[in-house]
C-alpha positions in Angstrom: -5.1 -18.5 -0.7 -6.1 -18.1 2.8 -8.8 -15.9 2.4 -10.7 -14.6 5.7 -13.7 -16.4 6.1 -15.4 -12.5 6.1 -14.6 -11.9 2.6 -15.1 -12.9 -0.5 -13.7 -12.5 -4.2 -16.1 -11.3 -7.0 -16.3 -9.3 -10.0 -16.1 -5.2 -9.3 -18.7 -3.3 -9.5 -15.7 -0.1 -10.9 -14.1 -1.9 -13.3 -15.0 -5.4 -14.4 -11.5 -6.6 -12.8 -11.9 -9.0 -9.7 -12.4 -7.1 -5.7 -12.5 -8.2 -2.5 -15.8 -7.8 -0.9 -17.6 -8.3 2.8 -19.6 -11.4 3.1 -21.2 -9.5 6.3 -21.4 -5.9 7.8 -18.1 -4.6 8.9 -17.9 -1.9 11.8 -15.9 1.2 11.2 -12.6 1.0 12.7 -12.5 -2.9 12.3 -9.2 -4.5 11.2 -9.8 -7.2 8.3 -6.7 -8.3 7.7 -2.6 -7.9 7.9 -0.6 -7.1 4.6 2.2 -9.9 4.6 4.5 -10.8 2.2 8.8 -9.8 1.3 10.0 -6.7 0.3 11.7 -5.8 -2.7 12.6 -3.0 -5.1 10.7 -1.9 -7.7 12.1 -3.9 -10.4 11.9 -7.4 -8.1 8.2 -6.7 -7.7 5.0 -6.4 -9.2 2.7 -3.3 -10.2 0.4 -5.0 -7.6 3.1 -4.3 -4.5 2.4 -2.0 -1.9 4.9 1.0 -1.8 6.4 1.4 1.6 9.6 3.8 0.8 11.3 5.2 -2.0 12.4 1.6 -3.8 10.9 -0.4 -1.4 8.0 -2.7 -1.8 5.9 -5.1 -0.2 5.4 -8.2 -2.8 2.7 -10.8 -0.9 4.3 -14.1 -0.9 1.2 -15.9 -3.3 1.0 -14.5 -6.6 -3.1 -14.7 -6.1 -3.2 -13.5 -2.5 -6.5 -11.9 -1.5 -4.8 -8.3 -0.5 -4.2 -8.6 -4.5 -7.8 -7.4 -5.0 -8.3 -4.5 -3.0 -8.8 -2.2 -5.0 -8.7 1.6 -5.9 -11.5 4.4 -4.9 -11.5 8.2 -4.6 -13.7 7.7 -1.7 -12.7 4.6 0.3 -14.1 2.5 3.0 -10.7 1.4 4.1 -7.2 2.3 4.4 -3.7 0.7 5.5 -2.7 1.4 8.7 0.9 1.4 8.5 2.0 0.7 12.1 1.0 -3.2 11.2 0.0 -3.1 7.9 -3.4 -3.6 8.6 -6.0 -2.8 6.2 -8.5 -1.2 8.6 -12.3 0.2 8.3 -12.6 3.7 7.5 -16.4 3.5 7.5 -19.3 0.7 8.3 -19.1 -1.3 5.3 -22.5 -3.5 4.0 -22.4 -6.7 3.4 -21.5 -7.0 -0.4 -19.7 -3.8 0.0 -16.4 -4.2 -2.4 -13.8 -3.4 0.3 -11.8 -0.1 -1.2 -8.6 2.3 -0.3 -6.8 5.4 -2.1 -3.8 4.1 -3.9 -2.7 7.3 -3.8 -2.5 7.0 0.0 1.0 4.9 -1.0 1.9 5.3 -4.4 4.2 8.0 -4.9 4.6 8.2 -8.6 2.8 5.5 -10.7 4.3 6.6 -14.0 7.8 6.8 -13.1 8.1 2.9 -12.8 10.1 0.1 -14.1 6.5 -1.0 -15.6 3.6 2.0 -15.6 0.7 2.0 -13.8 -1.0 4.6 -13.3 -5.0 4.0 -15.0 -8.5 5.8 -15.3 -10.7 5.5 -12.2 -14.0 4.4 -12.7 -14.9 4.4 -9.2 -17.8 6.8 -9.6 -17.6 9.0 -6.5 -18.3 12.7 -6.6 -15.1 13.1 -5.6 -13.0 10.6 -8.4 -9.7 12.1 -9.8 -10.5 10.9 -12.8 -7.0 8.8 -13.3 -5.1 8.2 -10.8 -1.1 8.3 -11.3 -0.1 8.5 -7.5 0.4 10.8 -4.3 3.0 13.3 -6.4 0.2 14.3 -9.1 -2.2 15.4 -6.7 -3.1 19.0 -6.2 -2.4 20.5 -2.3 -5.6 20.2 -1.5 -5.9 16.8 -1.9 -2.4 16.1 -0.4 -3.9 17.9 2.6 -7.6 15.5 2.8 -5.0 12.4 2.2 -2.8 13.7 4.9 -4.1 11.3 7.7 -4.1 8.1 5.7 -0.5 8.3 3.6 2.2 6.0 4.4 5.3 7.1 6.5 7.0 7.8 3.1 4.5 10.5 1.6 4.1 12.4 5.1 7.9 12.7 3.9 6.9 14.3 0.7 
């Protein structure tokens, strides 16, 4: 695992799984890292792939890769900008700040899977969802707040 020398892997403060967290203050707009891996379809990957189209998936190449433990918020301090796959600073972020995004930003439908994956969010905001189950179960409203962030396959949908 070659982890950036930034970050570090601890226990989440959401929900008891692993996250991948700053070892020192990040600036808001900062690029921390590039997504890398194969692509694949849904059933030759993981539920921990990144969805870039319809049946097309981004699988890292190390089955514990560091991307592997971003995880999920409502109310992110990151997000994946898609021209390079970077994940990329959507607000200053302290040090020990677990480093976040909105799955929903890229998951289309998390139910409608070869394995399910849709779960409860624990991620505490005022704004949480409650369980998130990807970009198609949202309501218009928060299609529209998402609008800036989704992959080039939800501004589709």
């Amino acid at each position: 695992m070659n982890l950036p020398k930034s970050l570090e892997i601890k226990v989440s403060n959401y929900d008891g799984y692993f996250g991948l967290f700053a070892k020192l203050p990040i600036k808001k707009g900062g690029r921390i890292f590039q997504f890398k891996g194969f692509m694949g379809s849904d059933a030759q990957t993981s539920e921990l792939a990144l969805q870039i189209d319809e049946d097309i998936f981004l699988e890292s190449n190390e089955s514990y890769s560091y991307e592997n433990f971003l995880n999920h918020s409502c109310c992110p301090n990151g997000y994946i900008d898609f021209k390079n796959l970077y994940f990329t600073v959507l607000k200053d972020i302290r040090k020990g700040e677990e480093l976040t995004f909105n799955y929903n930003t890229t998951e289309y439908d998390l139910l409608d899977t070869v394995t399910p994956s849709n779960f409860i969010c624990n991620c505490k905001s005022e704004r949480c969802i409650k369980e998130v189950k990807g970009f198609r179960y949202l309501t218009l409203k928060q299609k529209i707040e998402l609008q800036p962030y989704l992959s080039p396959f939800l501004q589709k949908n």
